[in-house]
C-alpha positions in Angstrom: -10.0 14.5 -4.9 -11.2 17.2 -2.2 -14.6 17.4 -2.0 -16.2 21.3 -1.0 -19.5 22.3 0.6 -21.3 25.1 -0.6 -19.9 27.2 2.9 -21.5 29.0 5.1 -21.3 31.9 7.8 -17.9 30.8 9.2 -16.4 31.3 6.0 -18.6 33.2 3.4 -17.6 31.2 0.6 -19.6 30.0 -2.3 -19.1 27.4 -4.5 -17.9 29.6 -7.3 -15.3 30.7 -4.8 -14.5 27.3 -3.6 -13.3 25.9 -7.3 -11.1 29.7 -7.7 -9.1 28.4 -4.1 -8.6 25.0 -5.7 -7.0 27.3 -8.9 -5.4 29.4 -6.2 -4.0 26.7 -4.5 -2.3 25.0 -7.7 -1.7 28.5 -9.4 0.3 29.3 -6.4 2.8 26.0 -6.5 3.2 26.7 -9.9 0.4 24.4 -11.8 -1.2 26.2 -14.3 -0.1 28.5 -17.0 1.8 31.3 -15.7 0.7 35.0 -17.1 4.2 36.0 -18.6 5.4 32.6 -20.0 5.0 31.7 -23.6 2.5 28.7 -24.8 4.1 25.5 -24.7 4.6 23.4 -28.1 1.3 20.6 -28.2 2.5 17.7 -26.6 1.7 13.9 -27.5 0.1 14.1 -24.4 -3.6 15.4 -24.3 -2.8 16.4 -20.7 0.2 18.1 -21.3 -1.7 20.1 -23.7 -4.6 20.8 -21.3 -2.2 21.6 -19.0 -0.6 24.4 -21.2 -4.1 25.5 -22.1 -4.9 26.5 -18.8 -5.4 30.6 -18.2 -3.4 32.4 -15.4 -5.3 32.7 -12.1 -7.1 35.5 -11.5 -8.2 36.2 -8.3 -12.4 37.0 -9.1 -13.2 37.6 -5.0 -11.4 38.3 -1.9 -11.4 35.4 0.8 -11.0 36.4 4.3 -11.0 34.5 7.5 -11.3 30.9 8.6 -10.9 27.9 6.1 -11.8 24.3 8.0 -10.3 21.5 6.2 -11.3 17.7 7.7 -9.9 14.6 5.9 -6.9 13.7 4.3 -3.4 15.6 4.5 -2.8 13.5 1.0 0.5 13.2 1.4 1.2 16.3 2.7 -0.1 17.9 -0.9 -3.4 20.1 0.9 -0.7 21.7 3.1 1.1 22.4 -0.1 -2.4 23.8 -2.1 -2.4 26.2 1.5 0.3 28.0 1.1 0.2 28.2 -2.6 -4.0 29.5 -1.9 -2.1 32.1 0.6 -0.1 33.8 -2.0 -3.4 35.1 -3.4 -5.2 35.3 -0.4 -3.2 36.1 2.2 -6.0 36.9 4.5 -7.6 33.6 4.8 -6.8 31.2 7.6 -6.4 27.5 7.7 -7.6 25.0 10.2 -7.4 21.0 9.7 -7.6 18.1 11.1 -6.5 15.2 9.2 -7.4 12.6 12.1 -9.9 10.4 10.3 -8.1 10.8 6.6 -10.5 10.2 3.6 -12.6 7.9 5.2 -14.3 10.7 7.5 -14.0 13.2 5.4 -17.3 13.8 3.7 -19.1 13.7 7.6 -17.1 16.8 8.3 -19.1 18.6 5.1 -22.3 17.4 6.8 -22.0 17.5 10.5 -20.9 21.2 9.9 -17.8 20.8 11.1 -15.6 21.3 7.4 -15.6 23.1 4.8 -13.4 20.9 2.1 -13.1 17.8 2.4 -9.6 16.1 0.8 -10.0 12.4 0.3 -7.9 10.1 -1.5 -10.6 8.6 -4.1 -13.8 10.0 -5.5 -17.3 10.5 -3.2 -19.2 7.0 -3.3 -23.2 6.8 -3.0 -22.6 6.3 0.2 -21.0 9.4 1.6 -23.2 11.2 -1.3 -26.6 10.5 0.5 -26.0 11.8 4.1 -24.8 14.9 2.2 -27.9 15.5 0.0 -29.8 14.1 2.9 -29.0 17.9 4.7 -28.5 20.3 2.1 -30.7 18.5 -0.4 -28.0 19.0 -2.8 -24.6 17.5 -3.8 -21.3 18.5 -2.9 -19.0 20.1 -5.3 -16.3 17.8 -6.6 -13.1 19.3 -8.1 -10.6 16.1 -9.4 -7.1 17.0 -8.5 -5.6 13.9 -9.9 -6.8 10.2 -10.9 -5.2 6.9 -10.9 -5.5 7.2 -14.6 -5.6 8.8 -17.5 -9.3 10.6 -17.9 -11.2 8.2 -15.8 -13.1 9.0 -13.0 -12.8 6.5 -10.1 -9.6 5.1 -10.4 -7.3 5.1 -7.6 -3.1 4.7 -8.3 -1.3 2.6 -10.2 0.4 -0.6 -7.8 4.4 -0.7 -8.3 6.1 -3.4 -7.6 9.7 -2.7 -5.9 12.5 -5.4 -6.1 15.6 -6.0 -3.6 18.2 -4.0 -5.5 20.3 -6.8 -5.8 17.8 -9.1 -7.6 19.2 -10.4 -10.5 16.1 -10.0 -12.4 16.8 -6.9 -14.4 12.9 -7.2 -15.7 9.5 -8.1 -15.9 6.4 -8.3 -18.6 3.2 -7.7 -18.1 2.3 -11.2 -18.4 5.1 -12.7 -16.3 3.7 -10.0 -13.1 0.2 -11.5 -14.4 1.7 -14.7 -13.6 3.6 -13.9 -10.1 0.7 -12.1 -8.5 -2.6 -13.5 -10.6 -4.8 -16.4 -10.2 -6.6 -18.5 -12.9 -9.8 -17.1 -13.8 -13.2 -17.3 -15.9 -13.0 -14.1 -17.4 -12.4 -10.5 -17.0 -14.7 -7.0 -17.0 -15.0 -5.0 -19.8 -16.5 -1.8 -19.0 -19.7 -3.4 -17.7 -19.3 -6.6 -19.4 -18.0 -9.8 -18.0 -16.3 -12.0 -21.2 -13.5 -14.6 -21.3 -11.3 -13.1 -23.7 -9.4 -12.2 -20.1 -9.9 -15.9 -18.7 -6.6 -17.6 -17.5 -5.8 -21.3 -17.3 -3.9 -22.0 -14.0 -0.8 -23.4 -15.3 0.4 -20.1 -16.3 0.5 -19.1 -12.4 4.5 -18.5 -11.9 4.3 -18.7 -8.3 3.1 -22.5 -8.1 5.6 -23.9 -10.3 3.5 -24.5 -13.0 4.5 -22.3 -15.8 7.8 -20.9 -16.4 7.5 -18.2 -18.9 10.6 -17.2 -19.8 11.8 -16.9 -16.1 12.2 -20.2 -14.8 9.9 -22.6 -12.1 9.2 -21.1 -9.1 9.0 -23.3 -5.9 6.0 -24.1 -3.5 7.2 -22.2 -0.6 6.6 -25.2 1.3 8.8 -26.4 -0.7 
């Protein structure tokens, strides 16, 4: 989820300009609706159909000269957005440093030093009030991608990766509940704590005391 400053002299570009790169960037690798390609059927998937919603990018200002970028390479993905932002701009020039990943990256915005600030998960109070403490205003966010559907705030999903030769062809829900959860009071939902999520300890798999459906599972002191 990059995070952008409003710019300044180094760059001359606004905020309006700074969500059109974002476009740029993904219209360039291929993201968002091309011009000449016909409307895809609605999809089960309120995404997918966002997705094919989407207008071709247009271009609404010219961007020339340096762009600093200070945070996180994410995967490799904000060189990606660079080259695909070049395509439509191919006067604008890239400088990074990746160095401190997501963790530093809203101090660049601050401390002068950045421009856009990628970063892994969405700004916290905390890297919000330094920000606003300068420019007495907040940053621009522009959400790339989530850990989940529509909500703001949730980082990816945890897989869980088996030995190929594990003879377990497959797991519920419940049963990972089991291997990797504890007992438990209760559970949140939304802002409410209740016990419909509350779990006895014999269903934990990993000490023994439960099997289901998989068999017992030894102490490993065992």
């Amino acid at each position: 989820m990059p995070a952008m400053g409003q710019g300044d002299g180094h760059t001359g570009i606004s905020r309006r300009a700074m969500v059109g790169a974002t476009a740029a960037g993904l219209a360039g690798i291929g993201l968002t609706h091309p011009a000449n390609a016909a409307p895809r059927a609605t999809s089960a998937s309120a995404l997918d159909a966002l997705v094919a919603e989407l207008p071709p990018y247009e271009p609404e200002t010219k961007v020339i000269g340096g762009i600093r970028i200070f945070g996180s390479f994410l995967k490799g993905n904000v060189e990606v957005w660079e080259k695909g932002f070049l395509k439509h701009h191919p006067e604008a020039e890239f400088a990074h440093n990746f160095t401190t990943s997501s963790e530093g990256a809203m101090a660049g915005l601050y401390t002068g030093l950045s421009d856009v600030a990628p970063a892994g998960d969405d700004a916290k109070i905390t890297d919000m009030m330094p920000y606003y403490n300068v420019f007495r205003h907040l940053p621009l966010e522009v959400s790339v991608a989530t850990g989940g559907y529509e909500a703001r705030g949730t980082l990816w999903a945890i897989p869980i990766v088996v030995h190929k030769d594990n003879p377990i062809r497959r797991l519920s829900l419940r049963q990972l509940a089991g291997i990797f959860g504890a007992e438990r009071t209760g559970g949140w939902e939304g802002i409410l704590y209740t016990a419909k999520y509350a779990r006895h300890p014999r269903e934990n798999i990993r000490q023994g005391h439960c099997v289901i459906g998989i068999g017992p599972v030894r102490r490993s002191h065992e």
